[in-house]
BAMAR-769325 format. One record per residue: residue number from 1; residue in one letter; x, y, z of N, C-alpha, C in turn. Coordinates in pm, 1 decimal, always signed. Example, Ala and Ser with C-alpha at 12.3 -4.5 7.8 and 13.67 -1.06 7.14 Angstrom:
<atoms>
[atom 1 'a' [+1319.0 -569.0 +780.0] [+1230.0 -450.0 +780.0] [+1320.0 -330.0 +780.0]]
[atom 2 's' [+1285.0 -225.0 +708.0] [+1367.0 -106.0 +714.0] [+1290.0 +3.0 +787.0]]
</atoms>
This chain:
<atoms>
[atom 1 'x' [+83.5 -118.1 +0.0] [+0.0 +0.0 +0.0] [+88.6 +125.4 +0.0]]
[atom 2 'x' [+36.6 +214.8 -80.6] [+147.5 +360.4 -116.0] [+86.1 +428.7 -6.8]]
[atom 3 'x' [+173.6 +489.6 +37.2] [+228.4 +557.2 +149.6] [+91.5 +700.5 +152.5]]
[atom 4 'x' [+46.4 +769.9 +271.2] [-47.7 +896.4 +217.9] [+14.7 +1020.3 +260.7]]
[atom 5 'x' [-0.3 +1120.5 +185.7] [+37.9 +1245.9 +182.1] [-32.9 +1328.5 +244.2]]
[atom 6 'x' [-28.0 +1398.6 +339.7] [-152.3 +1577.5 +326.9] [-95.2 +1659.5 +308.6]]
[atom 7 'x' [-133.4 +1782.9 +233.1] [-88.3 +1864.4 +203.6] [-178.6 +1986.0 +258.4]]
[atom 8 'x' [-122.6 +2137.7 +333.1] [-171.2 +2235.7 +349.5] [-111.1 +2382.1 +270.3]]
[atom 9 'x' [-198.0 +2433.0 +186.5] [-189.0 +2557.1 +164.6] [-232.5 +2695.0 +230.0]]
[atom 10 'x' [-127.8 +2786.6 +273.2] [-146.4 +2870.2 +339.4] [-168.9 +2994.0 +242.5]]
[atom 11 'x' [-263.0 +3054.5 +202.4] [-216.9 +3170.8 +141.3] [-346.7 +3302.2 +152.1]]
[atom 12 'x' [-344.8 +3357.5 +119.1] [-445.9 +3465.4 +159.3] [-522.2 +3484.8 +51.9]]
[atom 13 'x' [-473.9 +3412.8 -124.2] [-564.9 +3430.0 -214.7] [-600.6 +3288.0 -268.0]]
[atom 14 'x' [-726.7 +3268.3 -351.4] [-742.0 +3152.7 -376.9] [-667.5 +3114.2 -528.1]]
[atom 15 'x' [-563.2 +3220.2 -549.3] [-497.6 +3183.4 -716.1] [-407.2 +3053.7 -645.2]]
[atom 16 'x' [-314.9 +3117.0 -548.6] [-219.2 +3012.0 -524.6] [-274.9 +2893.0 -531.3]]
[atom 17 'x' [-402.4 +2817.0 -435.3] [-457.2 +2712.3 -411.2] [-469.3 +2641.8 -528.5]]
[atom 18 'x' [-578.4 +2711.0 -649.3] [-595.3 +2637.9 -772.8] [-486.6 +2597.5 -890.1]]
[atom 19 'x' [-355.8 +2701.2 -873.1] [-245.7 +2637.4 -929.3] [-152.3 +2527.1 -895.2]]
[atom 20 'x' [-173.5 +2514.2 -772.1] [-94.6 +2424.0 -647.7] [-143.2 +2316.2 -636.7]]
[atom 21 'x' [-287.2 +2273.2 -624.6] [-399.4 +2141.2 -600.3] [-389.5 +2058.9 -710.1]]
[atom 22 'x' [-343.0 +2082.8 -826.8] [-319.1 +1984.8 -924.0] [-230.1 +1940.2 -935.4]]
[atom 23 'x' [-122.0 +2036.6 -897.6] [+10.1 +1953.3 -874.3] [+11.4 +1860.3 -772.5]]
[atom 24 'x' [-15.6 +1912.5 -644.0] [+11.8 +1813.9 -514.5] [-74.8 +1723.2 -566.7]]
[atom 25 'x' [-203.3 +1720.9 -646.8] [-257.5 +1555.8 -658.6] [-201.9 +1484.3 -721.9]]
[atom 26 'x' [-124.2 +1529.5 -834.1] [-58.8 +1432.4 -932.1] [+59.7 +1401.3 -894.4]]
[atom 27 'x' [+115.4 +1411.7 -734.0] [+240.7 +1377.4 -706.5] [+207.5 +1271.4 -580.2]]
[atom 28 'x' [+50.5 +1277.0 -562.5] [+98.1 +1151.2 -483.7] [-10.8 +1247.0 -329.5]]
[atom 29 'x' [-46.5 +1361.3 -330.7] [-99.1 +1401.8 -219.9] [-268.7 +1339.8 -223.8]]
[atom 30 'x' [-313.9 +1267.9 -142.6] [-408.6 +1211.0 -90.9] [-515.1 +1318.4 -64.9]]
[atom 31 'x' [-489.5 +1390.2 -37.6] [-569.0 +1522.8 +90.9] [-499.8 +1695.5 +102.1]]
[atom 32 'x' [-527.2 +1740.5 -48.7] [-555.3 +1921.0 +23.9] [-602.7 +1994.2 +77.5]]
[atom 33 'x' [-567.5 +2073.4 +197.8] [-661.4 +2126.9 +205.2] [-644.0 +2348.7 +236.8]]
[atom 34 'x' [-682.1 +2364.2 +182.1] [-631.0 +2536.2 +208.3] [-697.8 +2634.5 +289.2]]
[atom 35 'x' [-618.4 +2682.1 +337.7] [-660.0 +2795.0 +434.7] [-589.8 +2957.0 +437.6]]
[atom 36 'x' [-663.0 +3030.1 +487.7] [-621.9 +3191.8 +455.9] [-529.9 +3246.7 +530.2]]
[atom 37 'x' [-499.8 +3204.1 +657.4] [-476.1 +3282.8 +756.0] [-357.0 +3161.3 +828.3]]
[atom 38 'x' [-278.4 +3179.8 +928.6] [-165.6 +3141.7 +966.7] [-237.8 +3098.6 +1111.4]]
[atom 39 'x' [-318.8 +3142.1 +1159.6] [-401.0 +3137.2 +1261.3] [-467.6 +2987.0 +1261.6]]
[atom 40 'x' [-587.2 +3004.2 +1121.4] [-608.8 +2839.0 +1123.1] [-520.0 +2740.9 +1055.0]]
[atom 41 'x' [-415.4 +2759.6 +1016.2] [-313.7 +2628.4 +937.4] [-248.4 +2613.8 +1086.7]]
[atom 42 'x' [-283.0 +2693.1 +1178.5] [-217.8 +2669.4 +1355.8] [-319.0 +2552.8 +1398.6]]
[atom 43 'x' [-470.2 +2591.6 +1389.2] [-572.0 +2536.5 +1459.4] [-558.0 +2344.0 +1354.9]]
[atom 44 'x' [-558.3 +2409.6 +1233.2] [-574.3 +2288.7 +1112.8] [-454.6 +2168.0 +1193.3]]
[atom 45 'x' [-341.2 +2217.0 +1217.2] [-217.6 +2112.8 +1190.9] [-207.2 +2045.4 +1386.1]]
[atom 46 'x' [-320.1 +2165.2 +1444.0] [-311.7 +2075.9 +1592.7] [-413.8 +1916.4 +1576.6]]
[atom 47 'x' [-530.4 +1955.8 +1538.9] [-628.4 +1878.8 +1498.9] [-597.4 +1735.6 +1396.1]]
[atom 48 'x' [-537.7 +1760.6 +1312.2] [-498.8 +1689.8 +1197.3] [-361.8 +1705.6 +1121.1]]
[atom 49 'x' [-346.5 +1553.0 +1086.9] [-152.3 +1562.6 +1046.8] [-172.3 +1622.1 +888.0]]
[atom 50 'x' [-74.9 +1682.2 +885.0] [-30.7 +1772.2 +743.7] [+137.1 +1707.0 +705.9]]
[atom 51 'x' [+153.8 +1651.3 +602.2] [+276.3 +1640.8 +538.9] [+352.4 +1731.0 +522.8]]
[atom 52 'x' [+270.1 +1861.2 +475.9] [+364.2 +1946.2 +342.1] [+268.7 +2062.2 +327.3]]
[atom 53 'x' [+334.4 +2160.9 +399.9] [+259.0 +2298.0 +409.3] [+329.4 +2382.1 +275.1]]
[atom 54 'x' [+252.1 +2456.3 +229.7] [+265.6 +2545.5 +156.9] [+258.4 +2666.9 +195.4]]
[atom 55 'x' [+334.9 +2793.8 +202.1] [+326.4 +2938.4 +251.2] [+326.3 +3027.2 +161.6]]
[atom 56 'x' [+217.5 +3081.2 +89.7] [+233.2 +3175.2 +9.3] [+229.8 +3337.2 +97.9]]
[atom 57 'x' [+350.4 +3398.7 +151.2] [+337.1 +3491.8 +255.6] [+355.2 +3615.4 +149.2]]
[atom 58 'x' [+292.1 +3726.7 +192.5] [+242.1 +3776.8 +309.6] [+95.1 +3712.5 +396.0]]
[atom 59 'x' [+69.7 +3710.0 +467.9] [-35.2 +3650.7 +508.9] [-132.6 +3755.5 +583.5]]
[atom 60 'x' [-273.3 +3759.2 +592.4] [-328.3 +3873.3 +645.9] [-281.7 +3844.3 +856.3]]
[atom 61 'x' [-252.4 +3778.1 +910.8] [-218.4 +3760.5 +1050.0] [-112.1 +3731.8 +1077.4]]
[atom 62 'x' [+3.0 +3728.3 +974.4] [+143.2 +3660.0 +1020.9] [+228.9 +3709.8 +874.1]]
[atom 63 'x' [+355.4 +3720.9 +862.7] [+409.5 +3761.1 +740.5] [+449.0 +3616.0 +677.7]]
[atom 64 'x' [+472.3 +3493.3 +794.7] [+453.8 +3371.9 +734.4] [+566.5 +3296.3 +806.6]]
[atom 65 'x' [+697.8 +3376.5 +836.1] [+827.5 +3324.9 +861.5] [+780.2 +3225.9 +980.8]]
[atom 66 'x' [+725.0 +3297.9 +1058.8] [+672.8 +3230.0 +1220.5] [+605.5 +3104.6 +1213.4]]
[atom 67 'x' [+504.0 +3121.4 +1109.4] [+459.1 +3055.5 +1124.9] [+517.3 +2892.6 +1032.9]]
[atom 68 'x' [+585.2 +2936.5 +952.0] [+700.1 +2836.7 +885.9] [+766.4 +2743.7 +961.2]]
[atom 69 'x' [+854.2 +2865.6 +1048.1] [+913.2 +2779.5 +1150.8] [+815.1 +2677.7 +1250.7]]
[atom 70 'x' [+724.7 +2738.2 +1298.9] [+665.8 +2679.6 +1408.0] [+555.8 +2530.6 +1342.2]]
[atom 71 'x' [+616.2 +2536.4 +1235.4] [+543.5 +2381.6 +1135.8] [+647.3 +2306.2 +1131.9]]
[atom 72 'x' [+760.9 +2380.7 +1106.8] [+896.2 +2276.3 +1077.4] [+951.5 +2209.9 +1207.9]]
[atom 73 'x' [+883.9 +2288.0 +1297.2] [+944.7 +2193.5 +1431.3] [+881.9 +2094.6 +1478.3]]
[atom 74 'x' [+735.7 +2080.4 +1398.9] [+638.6 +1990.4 +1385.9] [+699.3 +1904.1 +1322.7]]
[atom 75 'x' [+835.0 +1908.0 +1284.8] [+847.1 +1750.5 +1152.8] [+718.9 +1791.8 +1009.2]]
[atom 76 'x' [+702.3 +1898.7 +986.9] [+593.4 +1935.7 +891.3] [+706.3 +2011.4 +754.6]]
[atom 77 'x' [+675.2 +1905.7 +667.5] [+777.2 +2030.7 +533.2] [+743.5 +2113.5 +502.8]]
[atom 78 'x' [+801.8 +2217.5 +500.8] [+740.6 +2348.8 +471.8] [+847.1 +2440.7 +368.5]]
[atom 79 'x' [+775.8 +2493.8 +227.2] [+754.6 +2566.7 +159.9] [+728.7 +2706.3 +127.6]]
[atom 80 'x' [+806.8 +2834.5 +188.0] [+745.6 +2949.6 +153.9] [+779.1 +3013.0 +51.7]]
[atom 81 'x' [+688.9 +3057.7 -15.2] [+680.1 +3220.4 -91.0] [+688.9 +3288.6 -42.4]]
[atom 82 'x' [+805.3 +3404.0 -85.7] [+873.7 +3534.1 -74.1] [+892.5 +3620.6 -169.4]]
[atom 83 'x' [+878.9 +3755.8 -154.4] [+864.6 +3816.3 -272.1] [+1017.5 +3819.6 -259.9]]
[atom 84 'x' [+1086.2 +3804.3 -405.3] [+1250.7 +3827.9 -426.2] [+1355.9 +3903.0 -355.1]]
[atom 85 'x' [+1289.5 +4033.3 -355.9] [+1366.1 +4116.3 -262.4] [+1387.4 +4087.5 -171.9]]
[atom 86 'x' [+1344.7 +4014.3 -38.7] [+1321.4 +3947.0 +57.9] [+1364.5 +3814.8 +86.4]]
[atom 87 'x' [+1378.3 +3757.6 -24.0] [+1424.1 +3628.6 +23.6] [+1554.7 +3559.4 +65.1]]
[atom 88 'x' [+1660.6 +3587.4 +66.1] [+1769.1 +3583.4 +85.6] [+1751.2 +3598.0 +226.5]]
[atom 89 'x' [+1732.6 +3728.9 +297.6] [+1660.1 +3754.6 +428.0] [+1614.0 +3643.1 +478.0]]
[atom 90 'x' [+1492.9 +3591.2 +430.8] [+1387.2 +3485.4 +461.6] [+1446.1 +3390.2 +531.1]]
[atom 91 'x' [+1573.0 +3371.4 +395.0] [+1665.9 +3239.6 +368.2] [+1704.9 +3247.7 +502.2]]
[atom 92 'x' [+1761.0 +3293.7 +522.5] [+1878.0 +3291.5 +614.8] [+1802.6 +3299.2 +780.4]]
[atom 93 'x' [+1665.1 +3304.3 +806.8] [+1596.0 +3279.4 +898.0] [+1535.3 +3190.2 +925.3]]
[atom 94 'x' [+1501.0 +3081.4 +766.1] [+1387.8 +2967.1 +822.0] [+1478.9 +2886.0 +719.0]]
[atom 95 'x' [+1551.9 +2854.5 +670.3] [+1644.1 +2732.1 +626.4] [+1698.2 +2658.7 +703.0]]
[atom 96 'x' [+1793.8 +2731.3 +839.3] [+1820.8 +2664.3 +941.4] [+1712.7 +2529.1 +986.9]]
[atom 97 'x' [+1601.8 +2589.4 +991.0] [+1514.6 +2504.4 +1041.8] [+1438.5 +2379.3 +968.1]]
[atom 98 'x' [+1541.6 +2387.8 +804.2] [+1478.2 +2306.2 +699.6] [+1322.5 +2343.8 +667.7]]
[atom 99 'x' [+1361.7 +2485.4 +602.5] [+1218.8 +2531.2 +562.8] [+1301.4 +2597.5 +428.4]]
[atom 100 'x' [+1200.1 +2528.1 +301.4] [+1249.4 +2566.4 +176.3] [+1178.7 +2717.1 +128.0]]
[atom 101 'x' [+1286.1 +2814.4 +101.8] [+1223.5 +2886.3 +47.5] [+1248.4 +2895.6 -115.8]]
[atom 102 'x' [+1145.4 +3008.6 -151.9] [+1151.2 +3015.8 -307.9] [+1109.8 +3174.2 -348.9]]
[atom 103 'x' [+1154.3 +3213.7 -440.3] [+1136.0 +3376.0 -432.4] [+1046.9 +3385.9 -578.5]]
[atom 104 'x' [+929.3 +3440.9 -506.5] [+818.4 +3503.2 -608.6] [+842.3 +3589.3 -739.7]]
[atom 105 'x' [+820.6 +3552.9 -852.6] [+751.7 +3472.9 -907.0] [+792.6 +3321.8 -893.4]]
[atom 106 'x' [+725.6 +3202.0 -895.4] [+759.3 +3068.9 -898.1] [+745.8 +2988.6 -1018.7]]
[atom 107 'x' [+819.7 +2939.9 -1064.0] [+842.9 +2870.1 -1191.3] [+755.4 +2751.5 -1186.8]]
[atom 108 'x' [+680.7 +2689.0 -1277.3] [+584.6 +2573.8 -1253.7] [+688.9 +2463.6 -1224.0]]
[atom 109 'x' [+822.1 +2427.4 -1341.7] [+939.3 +2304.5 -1282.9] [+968.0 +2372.7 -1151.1]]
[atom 110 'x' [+1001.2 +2457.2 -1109.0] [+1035.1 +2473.3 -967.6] [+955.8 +2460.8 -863.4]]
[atom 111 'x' [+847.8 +2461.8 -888.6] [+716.9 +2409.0 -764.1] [+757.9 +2285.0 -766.3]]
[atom 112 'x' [+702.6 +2234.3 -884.0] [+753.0 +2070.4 -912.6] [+854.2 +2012.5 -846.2]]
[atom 113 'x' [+970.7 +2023.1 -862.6] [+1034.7 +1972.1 -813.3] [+1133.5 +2047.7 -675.6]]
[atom 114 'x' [+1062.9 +2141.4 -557.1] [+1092.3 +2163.7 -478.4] [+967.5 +2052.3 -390.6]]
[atom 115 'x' [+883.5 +2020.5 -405.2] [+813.6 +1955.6 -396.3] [+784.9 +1793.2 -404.0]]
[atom 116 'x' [+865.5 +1778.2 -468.7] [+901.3 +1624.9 -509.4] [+1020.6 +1635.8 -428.8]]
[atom 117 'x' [+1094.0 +1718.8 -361.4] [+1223.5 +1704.5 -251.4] [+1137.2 +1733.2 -125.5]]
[atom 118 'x' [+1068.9 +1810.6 -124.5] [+1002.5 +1764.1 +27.3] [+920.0 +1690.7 +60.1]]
[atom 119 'x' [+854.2 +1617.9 -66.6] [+817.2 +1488.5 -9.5] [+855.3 +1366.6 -1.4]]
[atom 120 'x' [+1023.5 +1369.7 -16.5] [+1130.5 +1257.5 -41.0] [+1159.6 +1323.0 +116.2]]
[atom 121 'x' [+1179.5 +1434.8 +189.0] [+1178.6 +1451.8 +233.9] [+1163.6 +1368.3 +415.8]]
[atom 122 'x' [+1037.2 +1404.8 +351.0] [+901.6 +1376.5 +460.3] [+853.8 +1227.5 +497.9]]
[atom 123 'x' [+936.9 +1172.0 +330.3] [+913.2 +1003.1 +346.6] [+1045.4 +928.5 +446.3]]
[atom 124 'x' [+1131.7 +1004.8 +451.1] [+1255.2 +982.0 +514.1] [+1251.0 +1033.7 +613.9]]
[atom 125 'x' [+1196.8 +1120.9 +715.2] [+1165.1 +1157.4 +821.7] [+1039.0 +1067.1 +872.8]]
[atom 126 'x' [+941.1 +995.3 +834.5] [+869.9 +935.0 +881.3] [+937.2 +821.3 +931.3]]
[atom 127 'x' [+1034.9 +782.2 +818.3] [+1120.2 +632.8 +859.0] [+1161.2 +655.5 +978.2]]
[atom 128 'x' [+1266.7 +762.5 +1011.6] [+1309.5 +778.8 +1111.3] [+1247.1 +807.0 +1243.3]]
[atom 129 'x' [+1113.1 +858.4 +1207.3] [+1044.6 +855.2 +1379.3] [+982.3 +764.0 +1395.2]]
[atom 130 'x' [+944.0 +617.8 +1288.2] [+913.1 +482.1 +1314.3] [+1021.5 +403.7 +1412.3]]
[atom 131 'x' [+1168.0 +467.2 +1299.6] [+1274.0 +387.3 +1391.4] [+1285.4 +426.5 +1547.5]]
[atom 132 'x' [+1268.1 +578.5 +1543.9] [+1294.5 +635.0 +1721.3] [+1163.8 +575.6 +1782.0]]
[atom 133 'x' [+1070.1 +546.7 +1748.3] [+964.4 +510.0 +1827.8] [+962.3 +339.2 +1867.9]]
[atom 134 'x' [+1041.6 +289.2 +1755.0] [+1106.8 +132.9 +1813.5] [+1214.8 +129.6 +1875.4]]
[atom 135 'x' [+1302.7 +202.4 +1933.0] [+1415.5 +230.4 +1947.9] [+1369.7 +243.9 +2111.3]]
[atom 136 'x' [+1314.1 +394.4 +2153.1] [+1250.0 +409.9 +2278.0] [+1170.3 +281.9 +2323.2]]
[atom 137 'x' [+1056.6 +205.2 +2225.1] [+1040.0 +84.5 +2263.7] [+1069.7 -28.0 +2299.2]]
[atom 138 'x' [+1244.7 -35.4 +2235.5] [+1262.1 -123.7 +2313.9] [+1398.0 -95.5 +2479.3]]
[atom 139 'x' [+1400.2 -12.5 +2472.2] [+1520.6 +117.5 +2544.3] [+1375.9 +69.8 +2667.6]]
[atom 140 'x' [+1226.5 +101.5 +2680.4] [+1182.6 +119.2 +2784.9] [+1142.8 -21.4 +2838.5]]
[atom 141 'x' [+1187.7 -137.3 +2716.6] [+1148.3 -247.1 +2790.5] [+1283.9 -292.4 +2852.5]]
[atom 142 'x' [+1385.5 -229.1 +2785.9] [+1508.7 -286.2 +2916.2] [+1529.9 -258.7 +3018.9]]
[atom 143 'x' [+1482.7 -149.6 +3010.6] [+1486.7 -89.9 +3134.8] [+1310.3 -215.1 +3270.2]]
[atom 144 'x' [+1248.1 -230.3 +3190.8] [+1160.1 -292.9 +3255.1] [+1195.0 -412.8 +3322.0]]
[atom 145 'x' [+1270.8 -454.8 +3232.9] [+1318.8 -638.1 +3214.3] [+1444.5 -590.9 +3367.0]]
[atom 146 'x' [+1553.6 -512.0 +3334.7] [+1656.5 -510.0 +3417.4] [+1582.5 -440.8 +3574.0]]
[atom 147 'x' [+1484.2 -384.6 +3586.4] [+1403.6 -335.5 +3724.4] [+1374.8 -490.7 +3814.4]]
[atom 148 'x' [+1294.2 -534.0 +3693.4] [+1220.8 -703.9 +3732.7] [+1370.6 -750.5 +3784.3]]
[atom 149 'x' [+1448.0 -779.3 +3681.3] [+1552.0 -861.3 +3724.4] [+1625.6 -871.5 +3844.9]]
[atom 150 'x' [+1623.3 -722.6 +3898.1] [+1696.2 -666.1 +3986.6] [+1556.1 -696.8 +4136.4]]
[atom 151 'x' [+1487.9 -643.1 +4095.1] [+1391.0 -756.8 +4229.1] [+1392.8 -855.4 +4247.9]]
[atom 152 'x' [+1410.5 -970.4 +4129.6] [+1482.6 -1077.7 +4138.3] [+1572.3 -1104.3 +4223.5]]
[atom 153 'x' [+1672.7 -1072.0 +4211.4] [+1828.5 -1073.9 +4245.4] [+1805.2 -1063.9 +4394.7]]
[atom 154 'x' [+1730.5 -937.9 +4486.0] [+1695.7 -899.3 +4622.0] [+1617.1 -982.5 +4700.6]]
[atom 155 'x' [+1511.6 -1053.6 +4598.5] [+1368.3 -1081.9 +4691.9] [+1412.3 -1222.5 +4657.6]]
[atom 156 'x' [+1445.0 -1312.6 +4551.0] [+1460.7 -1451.4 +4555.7] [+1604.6 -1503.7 +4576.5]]
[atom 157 'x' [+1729.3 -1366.1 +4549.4] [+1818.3 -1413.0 +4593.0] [+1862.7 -1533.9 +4484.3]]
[atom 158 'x' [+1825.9 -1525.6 +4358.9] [+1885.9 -1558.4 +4219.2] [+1987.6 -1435.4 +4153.3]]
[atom 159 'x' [+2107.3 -1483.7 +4094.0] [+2229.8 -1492.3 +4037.3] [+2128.3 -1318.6 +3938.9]]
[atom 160 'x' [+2251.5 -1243.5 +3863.2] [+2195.2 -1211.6 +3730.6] [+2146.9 -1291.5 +3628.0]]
[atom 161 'x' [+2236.8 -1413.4 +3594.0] [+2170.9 -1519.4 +3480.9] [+2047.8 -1575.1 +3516.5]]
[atom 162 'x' [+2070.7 -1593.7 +3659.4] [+1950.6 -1671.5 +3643.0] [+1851.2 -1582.2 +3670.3]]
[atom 163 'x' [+1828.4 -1465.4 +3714.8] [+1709.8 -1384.7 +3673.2] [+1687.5 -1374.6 +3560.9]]
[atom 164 'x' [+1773.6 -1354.7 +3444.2] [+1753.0 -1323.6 +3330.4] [+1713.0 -1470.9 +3250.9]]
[atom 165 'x' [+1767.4 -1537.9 +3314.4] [+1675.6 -1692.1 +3203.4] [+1542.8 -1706.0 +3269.5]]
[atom 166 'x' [+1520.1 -1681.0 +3382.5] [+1398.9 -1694.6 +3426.6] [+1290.9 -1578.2 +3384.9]]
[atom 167 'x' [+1359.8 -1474.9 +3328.7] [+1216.4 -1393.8 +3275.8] [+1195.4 -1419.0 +3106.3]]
[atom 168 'x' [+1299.8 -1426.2 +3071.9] [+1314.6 -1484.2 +2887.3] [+1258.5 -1673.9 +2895.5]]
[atom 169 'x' [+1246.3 -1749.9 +3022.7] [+1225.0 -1855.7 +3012.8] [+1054.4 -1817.1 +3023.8]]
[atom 170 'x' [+1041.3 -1778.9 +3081.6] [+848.6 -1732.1 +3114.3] [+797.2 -1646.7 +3022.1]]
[atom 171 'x' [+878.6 -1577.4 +2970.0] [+838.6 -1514.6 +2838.4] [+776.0 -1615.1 +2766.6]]
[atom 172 'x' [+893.8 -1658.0 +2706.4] [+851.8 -1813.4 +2594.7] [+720.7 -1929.1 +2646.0]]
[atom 173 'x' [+742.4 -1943.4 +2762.0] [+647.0 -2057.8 +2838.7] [+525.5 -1974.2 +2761.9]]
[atom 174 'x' [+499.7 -1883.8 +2830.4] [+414.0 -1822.3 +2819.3] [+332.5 -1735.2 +2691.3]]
[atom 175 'x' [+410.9 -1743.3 +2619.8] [+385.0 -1686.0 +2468.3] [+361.4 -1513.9 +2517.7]]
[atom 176 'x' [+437.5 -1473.6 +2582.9] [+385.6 -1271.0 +2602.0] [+527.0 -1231.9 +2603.8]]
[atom 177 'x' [+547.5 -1180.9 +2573.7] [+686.9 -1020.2 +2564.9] [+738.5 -1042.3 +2730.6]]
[atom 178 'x' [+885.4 -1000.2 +2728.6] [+972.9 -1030.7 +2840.4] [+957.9 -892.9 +2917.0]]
[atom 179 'x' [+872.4 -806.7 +2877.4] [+775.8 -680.2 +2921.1] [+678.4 -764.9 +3033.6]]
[atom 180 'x' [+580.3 -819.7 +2957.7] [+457.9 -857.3 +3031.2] [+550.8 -959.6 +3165.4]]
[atom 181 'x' [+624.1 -1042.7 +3152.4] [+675.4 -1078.0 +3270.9] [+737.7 -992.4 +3347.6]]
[atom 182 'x' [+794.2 -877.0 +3348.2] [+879.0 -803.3 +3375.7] [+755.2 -724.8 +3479.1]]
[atom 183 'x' [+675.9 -673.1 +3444.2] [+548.8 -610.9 +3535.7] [+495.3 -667.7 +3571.1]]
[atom 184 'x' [+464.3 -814.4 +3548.6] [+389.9 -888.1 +3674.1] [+532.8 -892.1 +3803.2]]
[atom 185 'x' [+622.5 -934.9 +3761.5] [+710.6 -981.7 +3871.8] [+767.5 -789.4 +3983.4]]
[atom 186 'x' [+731.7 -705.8 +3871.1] [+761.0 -605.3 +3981.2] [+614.6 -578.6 +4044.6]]
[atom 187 'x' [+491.6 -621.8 +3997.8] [+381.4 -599.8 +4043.1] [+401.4 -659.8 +4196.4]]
[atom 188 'x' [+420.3 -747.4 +4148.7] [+436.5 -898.8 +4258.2] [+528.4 -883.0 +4418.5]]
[atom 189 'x' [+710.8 -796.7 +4362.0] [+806.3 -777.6 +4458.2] [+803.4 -676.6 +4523.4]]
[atom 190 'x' [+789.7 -566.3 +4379.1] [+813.0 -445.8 +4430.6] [+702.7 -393.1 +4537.8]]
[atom 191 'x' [+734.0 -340.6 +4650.9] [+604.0 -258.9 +4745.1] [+632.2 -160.5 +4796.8]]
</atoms>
């Protein structure tokens, strides 16, 4: 199953939206959706996940930079429009933070394929907070397993090995994760 995209457009007119929505569909975006104001792409992205924001700034509540940044720290790719004069400026304020800018006017290949990099992007940042989220998962079961073990060691007065074959042995007996033994046996010692 292919992977899903959302995409948010920020802009204050509805030209940007209708030039933009055909592209993001034909690249793979699942779900556009656009908004005027920097205010609700705030309210939009608490509520619901967004891939790949779009910033066409100036914005009528925000000039856009702020609100750029404060998406990109979301793990959210983000895209602004800048009028030329300005962007270099821009640059040098929200790039740090891996926020692409692009200076107004925008080239149709250059939407294109600033776009096709942030959602190569975004597919490679998902990997990686799958991996940190198995990573912490299993980081909090050692820590579970070595707590158990260590009540072990106090209350039955078994070796390290043999705490540790005895919770990987009841694991297996038992067909459940060396977790689920690990919290019954501190359920059990610990008081």
């Amino acid at each position: 199953m292919a992977e899903r995209y959302y995409a948010m457009i920020v802009s204050a007119g509805e030209k940007t939206e209708k030039s933009i929505s055909p592209i993001l569909s034909s690249d793979g975006f699942t779900r556009t959706v656009a908004v005027s104001t920097a205010g609700t792409a705030r309210k939009l992205v608490a509520d619901s996940m967004v891939d790949l924001a779009i910033i066409n700034s100036p914005l009528p509540d925000d000039f856009g930079t702020q609100l750029a940044l404060d998406l990109a720290e979301r793990n959210i790719s983000v895209l602004i429009f800048v009028n030329r004069d300005i962007s270099d400026q821009v640059a040098s304020k929200v790039e740090p933070a891996g926020v692409v800018v692009l200076a107004k006017p925008v080239s149709r290949p250059e939407l294109i394929q600033s776009i096709k990099i942030l959602k190569v992007m975004r597919s490679k940042l998902r990997s990686l907070e799958a991996r940190a989220v198995t990573v912490e998962t299993k980081m909090k079961e050692i820590s579970l397993v070595n707590r158990a073990k260590w009540l072990l060691i106090d209350r039955l007065k078994m070796s390290e090995e043999e705490a540790h074959r005895y919770i990987e042995k009841s694991a297996m007996d038992d067909c459940v994760s060396k977790s689920v033994i690990a919290q019954g046996i501190i359920k059990t010692y610990d008081s």
